[in-house]
C-alpha positions in Angstrom: 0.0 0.0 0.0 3.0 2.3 0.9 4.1 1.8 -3.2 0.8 2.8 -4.0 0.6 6.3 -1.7 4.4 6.7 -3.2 3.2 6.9 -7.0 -0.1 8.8 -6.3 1.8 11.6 -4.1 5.1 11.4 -6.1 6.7 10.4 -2.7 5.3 9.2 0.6 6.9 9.9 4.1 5.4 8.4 7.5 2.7 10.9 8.1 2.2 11.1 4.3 1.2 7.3 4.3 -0.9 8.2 7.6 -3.0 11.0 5.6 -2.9 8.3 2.5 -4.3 5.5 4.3 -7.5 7.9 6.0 -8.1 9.0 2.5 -8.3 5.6 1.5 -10.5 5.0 4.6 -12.8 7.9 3.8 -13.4 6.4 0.9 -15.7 3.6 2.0 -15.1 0.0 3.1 -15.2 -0.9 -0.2 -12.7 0.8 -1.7 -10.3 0.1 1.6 -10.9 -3.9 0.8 -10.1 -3.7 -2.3 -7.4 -1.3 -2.3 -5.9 -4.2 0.6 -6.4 -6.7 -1.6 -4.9 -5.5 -4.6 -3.7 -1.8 -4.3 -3.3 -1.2 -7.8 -7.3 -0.9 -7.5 -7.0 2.4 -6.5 -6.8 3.7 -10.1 -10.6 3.7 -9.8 -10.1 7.1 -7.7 -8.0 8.9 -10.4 -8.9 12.6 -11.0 -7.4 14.2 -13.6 -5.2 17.0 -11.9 -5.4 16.1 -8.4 -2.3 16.5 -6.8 -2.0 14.7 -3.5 -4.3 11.5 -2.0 -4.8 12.3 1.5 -6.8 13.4 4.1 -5.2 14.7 7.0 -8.0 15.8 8.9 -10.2 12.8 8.4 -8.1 11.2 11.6 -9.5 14.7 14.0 -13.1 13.5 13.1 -12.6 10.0 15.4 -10.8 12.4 18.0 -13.7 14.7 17.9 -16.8 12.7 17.9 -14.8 10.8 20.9 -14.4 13.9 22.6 -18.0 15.1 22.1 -19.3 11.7 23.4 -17.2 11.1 25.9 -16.3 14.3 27.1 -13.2 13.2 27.8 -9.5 12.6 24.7 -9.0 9.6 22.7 -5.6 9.9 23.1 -5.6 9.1 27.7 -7.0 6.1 26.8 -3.7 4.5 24.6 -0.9 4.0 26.5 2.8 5.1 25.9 3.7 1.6 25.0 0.7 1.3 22.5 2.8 -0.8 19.8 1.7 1.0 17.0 1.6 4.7 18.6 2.8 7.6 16.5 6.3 7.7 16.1 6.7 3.7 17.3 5.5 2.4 14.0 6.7 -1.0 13.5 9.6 -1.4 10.7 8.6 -2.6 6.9 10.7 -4.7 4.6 9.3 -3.2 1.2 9.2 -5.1 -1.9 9.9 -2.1 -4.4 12.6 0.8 -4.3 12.3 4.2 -4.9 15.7 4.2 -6.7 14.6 1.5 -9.0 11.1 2.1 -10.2 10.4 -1.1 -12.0 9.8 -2.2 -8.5 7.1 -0.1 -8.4 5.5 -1.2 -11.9 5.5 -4.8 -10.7 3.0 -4.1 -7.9 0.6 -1.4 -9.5 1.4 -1.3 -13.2 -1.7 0.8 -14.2 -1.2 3.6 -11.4 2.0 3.1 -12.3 1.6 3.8 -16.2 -0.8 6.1 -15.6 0.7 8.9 -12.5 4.4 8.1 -12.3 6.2 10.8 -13.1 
């Protein structure tokens, strides 16, 4: 999925893949199966012209409506040691490098024809 938010953004850091993924999310649980089952699916959601996939904000809706309902933040309730806590994201063995492109074709060749630059 991180090759996917790389060639739609033209690059993808952490919290780039962060805001990729809640775009994906926002999207519907359709689209978010089927962009985990084969993320090459995701050339459904092309737009002409777009520039970036993502949607930063979309996480601040789940910390909001927690916080109106609640009354009380999301973010007391996950501990420090929370595995997969901002900034203690586990490490990835990718399958494709930046440096070498073709890596990138393998796993989503029509995004890949289609938006890499």
């Amino acid at each position: 999925m991180w090759c996917t938010g790389y060639i739609m953004n033209g690059g993808c850091s952490d919290d780039g893949f962060e805001y990729f993924r809640n775009w994906i999310i926002s999207l519907g649980k359709d689209t978010y199966y089927k962009a985990k089952e084969n993320p090459d699916s995701l050339i459904s959601e092309f737009i002409e012209g777009e520039e970036y996939y993502d949607f930063e904000s979309f996480w601040y809706v789940a910390l909001t409506a927690f916080e109106n309902k609640t009354g009380k933040e999301l973010y007391d309730y996950l501990s420090d040691d929370f595995k997969t806590n901002e900034g203690n994201y586990p490490n990835f063995e990718f399958t494709w490098k930046e440096e070498e492109p073709e890596t990138m074709k393998v796993i989503c060749p029509k995004l890949f024809e289609k938006m890499y630059n």
